[in-house]
Each structure stands twice: as structure tokens, then as C-alpha cells.
Steps between C-alpha positions, in 0.01 A plus 500: 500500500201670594460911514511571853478924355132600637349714205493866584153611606369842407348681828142483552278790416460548834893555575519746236193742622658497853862582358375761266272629805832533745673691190228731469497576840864566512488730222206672593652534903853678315284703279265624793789575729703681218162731483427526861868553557451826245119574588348762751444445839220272568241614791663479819886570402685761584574776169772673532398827667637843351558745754344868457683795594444557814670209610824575372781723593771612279894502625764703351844338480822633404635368176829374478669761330402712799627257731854533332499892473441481874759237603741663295425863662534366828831314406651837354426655830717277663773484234517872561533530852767186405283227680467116388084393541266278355177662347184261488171603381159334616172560314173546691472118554878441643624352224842589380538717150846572497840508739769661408842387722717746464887448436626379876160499655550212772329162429219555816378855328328325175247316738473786787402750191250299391349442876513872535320562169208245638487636826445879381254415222266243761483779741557803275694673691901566509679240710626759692171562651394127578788450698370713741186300499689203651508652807113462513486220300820306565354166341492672174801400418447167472283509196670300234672704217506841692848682583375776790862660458501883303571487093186403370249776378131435300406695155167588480233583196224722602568399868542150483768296546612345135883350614762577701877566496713315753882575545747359688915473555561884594680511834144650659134430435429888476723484213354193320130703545659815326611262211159346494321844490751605195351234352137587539558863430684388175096403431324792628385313801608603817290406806 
């Protein structure tokens, strides 16, 4: 029977230099992106830019311990005059820090607090006062988020606005706004 294996050839010396050429070049492409991925900006990119001073402003915020001391100010004002409210404080940017629901609040105060707190902070001014503005400025009301109903009041630092207190569930508006100013004067911070 005859050997019908073909013997194994060795690749020529040309094969070889182009494979070890094309391995070279992919090692030496992953090495040169690993440094350009870690190297300064070449001419004509973008550095990150640093910005000086002047072109920042500084916000003051209310810290969360704050927040509480308020809420819970604002909620012992109501317990004493035997009311059942929600208490929801707002920092500068809208964004809820803390509700407190207190014992029998109804279940449409928690989120009508927390409109009220947004509403008196974006305008800073009491809620009592921007109903009045409706008259005006009747489309107001339509701004998503805002409650234009009394109970909401804004705490300032150094006469800006750095959160608001929104109450609601007392039988009257005026009420809920006396609850909300307990809270801010529980801070120091009446408007």
C-alpha cells in the first residue's frame, strides 16, 4: 500500500516574516493605545478645562439634621393645637430631605406637603402670598410639582432661599402655613 500521508512542510521564510510582521503590529497597536489611552492630550484635543473662581457660585443647603429639627417643629405645632399634618422639607433644588406623616395625617397630605415645600422654596416666598399671584398669573398653576394652596413657607440663609417647609391636612391652609413657619422658626429662619 502506498503512503498517501503528504510530508508536513515547514512554512517558507517568507510566511514566517509576514506572520511575525502582523504580530508585531498587533502588539505594538495594544501597546500604543494602552499609552495614548493614558497620555496627554495631543494638539488639537480638548484638556479638560479647570474653572477659575469667578465662574463659580457657591450654594448653601440645609443638612439633613436640620431638615428633621424643622419637620419635627412644625409637626409639634400641630400636635399641640391637636391637628393631624404631614411635614415635608425641600432643599434649595426641590428635592425632598425628609417628611414626617404624622399619626392620622390623611393619605393626600404626604404629597400636598411636599408640593407646598417646592412651591415656596422655587419662588421664595410663603404660599400664602403666591396664591394671590394667581389672580394675575392664573396659568401659574399649572407648572408641574407646584401646590398654589397656603402651608408652604421658604427658609432662607443670608437672604436666600435654602428649602422650604410644606404642610398640609389641617382643616385650613392658614393653619398648615402657621405649622410650616413653626418649623422654620424652630431654625432661626423666618421669612
Amino acid at each position: 500500500m502506498p503512503n498517501t500521508e503528504k510530508p508536513s512542510r515547514r512554512p517558507s521564510t517568507r510566511a514566517r516574516v509576514l506572520t511575525g510582521v502582523a504580530a508585531a503590529a498587533a502588539v505594538g497597536t495594544a501597546t500604543f493605545g494602552a499609552v495614548s489611552a493614558t497620555a496627554s492630550p495631543a494638539a488639537g484635543q480638548a484638556a479638560p478645562v479647570q474653572a477659575a473662581g469667578g465662574g463659580l457660585t457657591r450654594s448653601t443647603h440645609l443638612s439633613v439634621d436640620s431638615a428633621t429639627k424643622a419637620a419635627q417643629a412644625a409637626l409639634a405645632a400641630a400636635r399641640k393645637d391637636g391637628q393631624k399634618v404631614t411635614v415635608a422639607v425641600v432643599d434649595r433644588n426641590g428635592n425632598t430631605v425628609v417628611v414626617l406623616r404624622g399619626d392620622g395625617a390623611g393619605p393626600q397630605s404626604y404629597e400636598s406637603a411636599q408640593r407646598k415645600a417646592y412651591t415656596a422654596v422655587s419662588w421664595n416666598a410663603p404660599t400664602s402670598e403666591l396664591v394671590k399671584r394667581l389672580e394675575q398669573t392664573p396659568n401659574l398653576k399649572d407648572i408641574p410639582g407646584t401646590l398654589f394652596l397656603p402651608g408652604g413657607t421658604p427658609v432662607q440663609a443670608d437672604g436666600a432661599p435654602v428649602a422650604g417647609i410644606g404642610v398640609a391636612g389641617a382643616p385650613s391652609g392658614d393653619l398648615d402655613e402657621k405649622y410650616a413657619r413653626a418649623g422654620a422658626a424652630g431654625l432661626g429662619a423666618v421669612k
